[in-house]
C-alpha positions, 0 to 999 in steps of 0.5 A, a space after each residue: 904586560 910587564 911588572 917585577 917581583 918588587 911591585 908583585 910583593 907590594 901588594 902582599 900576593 898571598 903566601 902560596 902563589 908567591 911562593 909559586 911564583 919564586 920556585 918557578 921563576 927564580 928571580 935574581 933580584 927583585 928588581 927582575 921584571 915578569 911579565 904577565 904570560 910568565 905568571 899565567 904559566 906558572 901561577 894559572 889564571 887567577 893570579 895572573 888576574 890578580 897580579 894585573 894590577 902590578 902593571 901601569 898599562 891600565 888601558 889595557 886592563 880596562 879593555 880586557 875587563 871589558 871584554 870580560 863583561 861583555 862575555 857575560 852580558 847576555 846572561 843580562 840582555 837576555 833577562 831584561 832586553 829593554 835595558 842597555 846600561 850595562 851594554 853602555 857602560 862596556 862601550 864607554 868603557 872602550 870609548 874611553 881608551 879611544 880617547 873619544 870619551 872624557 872620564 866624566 862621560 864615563 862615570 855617567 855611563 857607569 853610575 848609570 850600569 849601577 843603577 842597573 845592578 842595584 834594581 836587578 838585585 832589588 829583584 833577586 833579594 825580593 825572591 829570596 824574601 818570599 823562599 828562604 830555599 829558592 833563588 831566582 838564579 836568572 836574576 842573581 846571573 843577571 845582576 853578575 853581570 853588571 857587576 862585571 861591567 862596573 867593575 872594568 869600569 874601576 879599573 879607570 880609577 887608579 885607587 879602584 884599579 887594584 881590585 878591578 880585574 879581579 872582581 871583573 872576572 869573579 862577577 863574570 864567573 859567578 854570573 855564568 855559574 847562575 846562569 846555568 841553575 834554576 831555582 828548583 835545582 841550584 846544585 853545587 856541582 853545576 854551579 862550580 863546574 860551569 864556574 870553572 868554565 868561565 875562568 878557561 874562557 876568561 884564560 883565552 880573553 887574557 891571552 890576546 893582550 899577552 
């Protein structure tokens, strides 16, 4: 997966990691191409992320933010295990690329993995109006992870696919962090650490389409 440093900067990279990225790089021109293992090493995971939507190869895109859903769609299953939209939604996702599939077939399947997230954060919001202090965790994660699933969806939509990879993988981050909470002991440690977790196993799932 290849861009250049032109296309990089069209989408107005933020002023620290585009610095980064120059000083390691040290293009020649911006019309030097880069690709998206050279931006991991230099610039870390989560611009490599952001900088996924500078390639054309958006199938790709839309199987690793998949891929990404799916590591946290146990968080989901395990909360509410009669409900497989979200679990459709990723597998329509791949059917997609197959070919096997048709774009209408796939905002069904996404509409409906909505559908879910909407309700699941009908439940968390509920929570948090009965306890100011206290959240249920467990359906926030849940919700998360929904997000997830929709949002490699997005990356279908050439307008949508800009933001797709990295909602993908803030939702999945986010969804692990909840997940390793409760709602009597949400500590910011807990929920930073287990979210820096995610983004090394998020690093791993990059690396196979490296």
């Amino acid at each position: 997966m290849k861009t250049t440093f032109k296309t990089i900067k069209k989408f107005r990279p933020c002023e620290n990691g585009w610095d980064t990225l120059k000083e390691y790089h040290k293009p020649k021109s911006m019309e030097q191409e880069i690709s998206i293992k050279e931006i991991l090493k230099s610039n870390g995971i989560k611009d490599a992320v952001w900088a996924l939507r500078c390639i054309d190869d958006k199938n790709t895109v839309m199987l690793f933010c998949a891929d990404v859903a799916e590591s946290v769609l146990h968080i989901f299953t395990n909360k509410y295990p009669d409900d497989n939209r979200a679990g459709k939604c990723i597998n329509a996702i791949r059917e997609f690329v197959k070919g096997n599939i048709n774009e209408s077939e796939l905002r069904a399947a996404a509409a409906a993995a909505y559908a879910a997230c909407d309700a699941v954060a009908a439940t968390a919001a509920a929570y948090a109006a009965c306890d100011a202090v206290a959240t249920d965790a467990d359906a926030y994660a849940a919700c998360d992870a929904v997000a997830a699933a929709t949002a490699a969806y997005a990356a279908c939509d050439a307008a949508a696919a800009c933001d797709a990879a990295d909602v993908a993988c803030d939702a999945a981050a986010d969804a692990d962090a909840y997940a390793a909470c409760d709602a009597t002991d949400a500590a910011t440690y807990a929920y930073a650490y287990a979210g820096s977790k995610k983004w090394i196993e998020i690093t791993e799932i990059l690396k196979k389409y490296l």
